[in-house]
C-alpha positions in Angstrom: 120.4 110.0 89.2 119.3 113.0 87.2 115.4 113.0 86.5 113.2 115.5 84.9 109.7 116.0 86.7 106.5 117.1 85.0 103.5 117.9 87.4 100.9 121.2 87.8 98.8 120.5 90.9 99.2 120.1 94.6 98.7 116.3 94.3 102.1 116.1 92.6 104.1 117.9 95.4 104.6 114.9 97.9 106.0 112.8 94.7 108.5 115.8 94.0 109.2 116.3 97.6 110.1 112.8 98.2 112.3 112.6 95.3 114.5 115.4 96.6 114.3 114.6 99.9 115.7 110.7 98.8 118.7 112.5 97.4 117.8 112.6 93.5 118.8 115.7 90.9 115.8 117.4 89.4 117.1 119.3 86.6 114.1 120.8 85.7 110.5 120.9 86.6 107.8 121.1 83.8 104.6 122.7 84.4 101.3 124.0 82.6 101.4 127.9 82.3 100.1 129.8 85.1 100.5 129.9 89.2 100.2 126.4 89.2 100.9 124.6 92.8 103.9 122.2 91.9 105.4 126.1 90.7 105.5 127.4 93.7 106.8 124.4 94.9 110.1 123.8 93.0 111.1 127.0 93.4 110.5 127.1 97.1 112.7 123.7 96.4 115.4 125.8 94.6 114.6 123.8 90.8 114.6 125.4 87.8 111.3 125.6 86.4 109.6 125.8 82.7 105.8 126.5 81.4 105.5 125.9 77.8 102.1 126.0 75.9 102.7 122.9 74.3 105.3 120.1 74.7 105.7 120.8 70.8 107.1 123.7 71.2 110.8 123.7 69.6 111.9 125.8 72.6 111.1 122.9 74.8 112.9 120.0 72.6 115.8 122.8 72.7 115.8 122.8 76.8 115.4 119.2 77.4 118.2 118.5 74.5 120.4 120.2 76.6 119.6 118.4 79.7 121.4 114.8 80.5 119.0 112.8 81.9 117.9 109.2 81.7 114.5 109.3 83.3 111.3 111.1 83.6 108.6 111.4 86.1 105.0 112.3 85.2 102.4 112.9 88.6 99.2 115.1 88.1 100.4 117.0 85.1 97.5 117.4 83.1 98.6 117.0 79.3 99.4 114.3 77.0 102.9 113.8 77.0 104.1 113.3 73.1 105.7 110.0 71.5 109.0 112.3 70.9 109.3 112.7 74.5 108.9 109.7 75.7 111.4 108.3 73.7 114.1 110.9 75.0 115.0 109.0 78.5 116.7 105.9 78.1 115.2 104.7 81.4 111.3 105.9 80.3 109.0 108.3 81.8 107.3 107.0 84.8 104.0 107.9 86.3 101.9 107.8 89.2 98.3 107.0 88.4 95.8 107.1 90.9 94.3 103.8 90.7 94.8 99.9 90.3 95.8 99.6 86.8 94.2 98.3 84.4 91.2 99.2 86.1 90.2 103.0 85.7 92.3 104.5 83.3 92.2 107.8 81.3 91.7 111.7 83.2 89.2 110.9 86.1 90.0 107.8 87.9 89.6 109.1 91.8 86.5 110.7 90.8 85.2 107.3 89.1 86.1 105.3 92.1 83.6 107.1 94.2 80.7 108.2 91.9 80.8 104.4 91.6 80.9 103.3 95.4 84.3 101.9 95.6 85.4 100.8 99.1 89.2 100.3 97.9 91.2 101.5 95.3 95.0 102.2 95.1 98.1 103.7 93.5 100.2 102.5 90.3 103.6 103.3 89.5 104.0 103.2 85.5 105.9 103.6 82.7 104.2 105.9 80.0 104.1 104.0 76.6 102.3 105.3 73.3 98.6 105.1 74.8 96.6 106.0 77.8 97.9 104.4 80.9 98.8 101.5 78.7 102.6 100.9 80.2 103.8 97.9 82.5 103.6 98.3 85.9 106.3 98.7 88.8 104.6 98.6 91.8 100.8 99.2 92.7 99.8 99.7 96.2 96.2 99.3 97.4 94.1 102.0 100.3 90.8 101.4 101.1 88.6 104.7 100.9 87.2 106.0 104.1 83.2 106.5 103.3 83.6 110.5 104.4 86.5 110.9 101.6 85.7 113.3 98.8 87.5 113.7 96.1 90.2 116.4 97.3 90.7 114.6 100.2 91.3 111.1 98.6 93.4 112.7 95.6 96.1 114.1 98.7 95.9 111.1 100.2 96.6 108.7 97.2 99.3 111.0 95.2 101.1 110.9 98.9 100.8 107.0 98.6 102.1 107.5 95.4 105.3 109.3 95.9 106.4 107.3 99.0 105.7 103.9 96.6 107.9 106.0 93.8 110.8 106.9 96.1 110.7 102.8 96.9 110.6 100.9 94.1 113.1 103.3 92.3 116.6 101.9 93.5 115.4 98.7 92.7 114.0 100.0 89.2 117.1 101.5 88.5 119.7 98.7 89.4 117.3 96.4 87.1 116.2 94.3 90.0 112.5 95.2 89.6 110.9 94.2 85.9 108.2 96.3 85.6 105.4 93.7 84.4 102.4 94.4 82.0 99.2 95.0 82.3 96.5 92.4 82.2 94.8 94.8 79.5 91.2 92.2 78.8 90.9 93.9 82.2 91.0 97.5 81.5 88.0 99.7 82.3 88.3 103.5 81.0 86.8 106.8 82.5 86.5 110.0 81.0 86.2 113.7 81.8 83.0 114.8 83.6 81.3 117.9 82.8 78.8 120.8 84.1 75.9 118.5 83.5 77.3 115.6 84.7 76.6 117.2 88.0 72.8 117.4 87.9 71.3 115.6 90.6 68.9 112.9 90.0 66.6 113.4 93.1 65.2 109.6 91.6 68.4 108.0 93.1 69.6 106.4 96.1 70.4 108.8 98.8 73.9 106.6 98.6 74.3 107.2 94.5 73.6 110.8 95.2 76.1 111.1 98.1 78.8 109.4 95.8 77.9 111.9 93.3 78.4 114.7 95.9 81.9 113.4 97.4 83.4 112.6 93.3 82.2 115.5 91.4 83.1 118.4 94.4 84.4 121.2 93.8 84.8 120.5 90.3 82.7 119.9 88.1 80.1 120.6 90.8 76.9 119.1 91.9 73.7 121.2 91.5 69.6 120.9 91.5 67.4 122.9 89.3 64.2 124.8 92.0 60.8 124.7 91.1 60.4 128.7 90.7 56.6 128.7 90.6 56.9 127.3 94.1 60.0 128.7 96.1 60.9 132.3 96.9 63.5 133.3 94.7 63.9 136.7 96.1 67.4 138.2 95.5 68.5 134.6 93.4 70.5 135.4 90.6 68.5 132.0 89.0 67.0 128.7 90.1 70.3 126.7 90.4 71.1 125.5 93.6 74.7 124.0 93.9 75.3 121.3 96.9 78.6 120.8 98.0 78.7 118.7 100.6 76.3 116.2 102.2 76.0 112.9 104.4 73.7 110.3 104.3 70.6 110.7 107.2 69.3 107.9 109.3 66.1 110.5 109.9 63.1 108.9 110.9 60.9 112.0 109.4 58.1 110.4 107.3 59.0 109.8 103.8 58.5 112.4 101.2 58.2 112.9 97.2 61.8 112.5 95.4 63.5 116.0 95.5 62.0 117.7 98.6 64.3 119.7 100.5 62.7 120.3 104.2 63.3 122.0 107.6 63.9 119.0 110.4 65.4 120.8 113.5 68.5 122.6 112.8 69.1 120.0 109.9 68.4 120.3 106.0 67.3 117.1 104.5 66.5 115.9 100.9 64.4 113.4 99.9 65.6 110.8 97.6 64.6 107.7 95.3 65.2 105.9 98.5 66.2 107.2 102.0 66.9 111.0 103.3 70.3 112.9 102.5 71.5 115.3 105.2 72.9 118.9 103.3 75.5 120.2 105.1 76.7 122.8 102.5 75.0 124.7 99.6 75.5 127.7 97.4 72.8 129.2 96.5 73.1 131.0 92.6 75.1 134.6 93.1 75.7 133.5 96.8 79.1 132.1 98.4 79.0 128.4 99.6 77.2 128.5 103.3 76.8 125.7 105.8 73.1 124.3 106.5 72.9 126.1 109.4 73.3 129.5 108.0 71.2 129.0 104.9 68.2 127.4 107.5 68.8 131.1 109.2 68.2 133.1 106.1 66.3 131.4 103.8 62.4 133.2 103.8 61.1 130.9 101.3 58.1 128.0 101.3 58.8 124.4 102.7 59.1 122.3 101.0 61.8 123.1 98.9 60.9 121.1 95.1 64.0 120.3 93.5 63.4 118.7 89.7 
């Protein structure tokens, strides 16, 4: 079977691994312009790769006219994929989709599953219709998420899930034994791209919400506080943003402390919260790189308490 795979970051190298490792032809592998990850990849894999601007372009519906293939595969690629090309492959364009479908569809769904607390979530294996993550389902196949996972970690971990499940189902898929089934779409919930300011930490929340926050939005789009200037020494600080990057959840016992203090306990950093302490365990100050607590407790000459607004 001769498929056509479309992917631009590293979480879409175990799908394309597995594939060729299982014996299947890749053709060609379409990527965004650019070193991306799956890249490198493919050609370390010996595949011929492409990069086009836009999946419009008539050079593209030139290449893949001139490629036999029945079936495509979509995992962490990063653009729409047009009505045109979806209709090419007799067999449809499948993709893995980092959640349990219907439930978190649309650009964010790993991020969404743990700036909103989710213990479990899952995989799907899909085929691509007309709207966003819309298509009937092959196989789904449910994790539950370790409360240290951030983001980059759980991404690896489910687009792994996700390519084993893919290599699978496939035979089965393919020799029409498995009837992919639809979706359940009363059930749907939707997420959505987050942005700089969707990182601004809330000092008024949970120290829970704002570790979820933390773990989902890291590295991108980022998590930051604003400092109270008037307050804190800001000597050699490009500005008063101060980006957290990584934190835990404190079981301190220190006395209890206006929202959005940061303080000195021992050789720890904690923040106060809306309710409970939050243990920082790495921060980037502005025009500095990211340092652990430890090394920011060693350097930092300003006033405790810290005010964060």
């Amino acid at each position: 079977m001769r498929m056509i795979f479309f992917g631009t970051s590293s979480f879409a190298i175990p799908a394309l691994e597995a594939l060729v490792n299982a014996g299947y032809e890749i053709p060609l592998v379409i990527t965004t312009p650019g070193d991306s990850p799956i890249k490198s990849a493919a050609e370390k894999l010996g595949l011929n790769v492409i990069q086009p601007e836009s999946l419009k372009d008539p050079a593209i519906v030139h290449s893949l006219s001139a490629i036999s293939s029945s079936l495509g595969l979509v995992a962490s690629y990063g653009k729409i994929i047009p009505q045109w090309l979806i209709e090419k492959f007799p067999r449809g364009l499948l993709n893995i989709h980092p959640s349990l479908l219907p439930k978190y569809r649309g650009p964010s769904p790993i991020q969404s599953a743990l700036l909103n607390g989710e213990t479990e979530t899952g995989v799907s294996v899909m085929l691509i219709d007309a709207e966003m993550d819309h298509g009937p389902i092959l196989a789904a196949e449910k994790t539950t998420i370790d409360s240290s996972e951030y983001n980059i970690q759980l991404s690896g971990r489910l687009f792994k899930i996700g390519g084993e499940l893919l290599v699978r189902v496939l035979p089965d898929y393919l020799t029409g034994k498995l009837i992919p089934q639809p979706q359940d779409h009363s059930q749907a919930t939707f997420t959505r791209k987050f942005t700089p300011e969707d990182g601004k930490i809330d000092w008024q929340k949970s120290a829970r919400e704002i570790y979820n926050q933390i773990r989902a939005l890291n590295p991108e789009p980022g998590t930051f506080t604003l400092l109270n200037s008037r307050s804190d020494n800001l000597t050699g600080w490009t500005s008063n943003i101060l980006k957290i990057t990584k934190a835990n959840l404190s079981t301190s016992d220190v006395e209890r402390l206006a929202a959005g203090q940061i303080i000195k306990d021992g050789k720890t950093l904690l923040a106060s919260t809306g309710n409970g302490w939050l243990e920082i365990l790495e921060l980037q100050p502005a025009g500095k790189k990211p340092m652990p607590a430890a090394a920011f407790l060693n350097g930092y000459r300003g006033n405790w308490p810290i005010q964060c607004g």
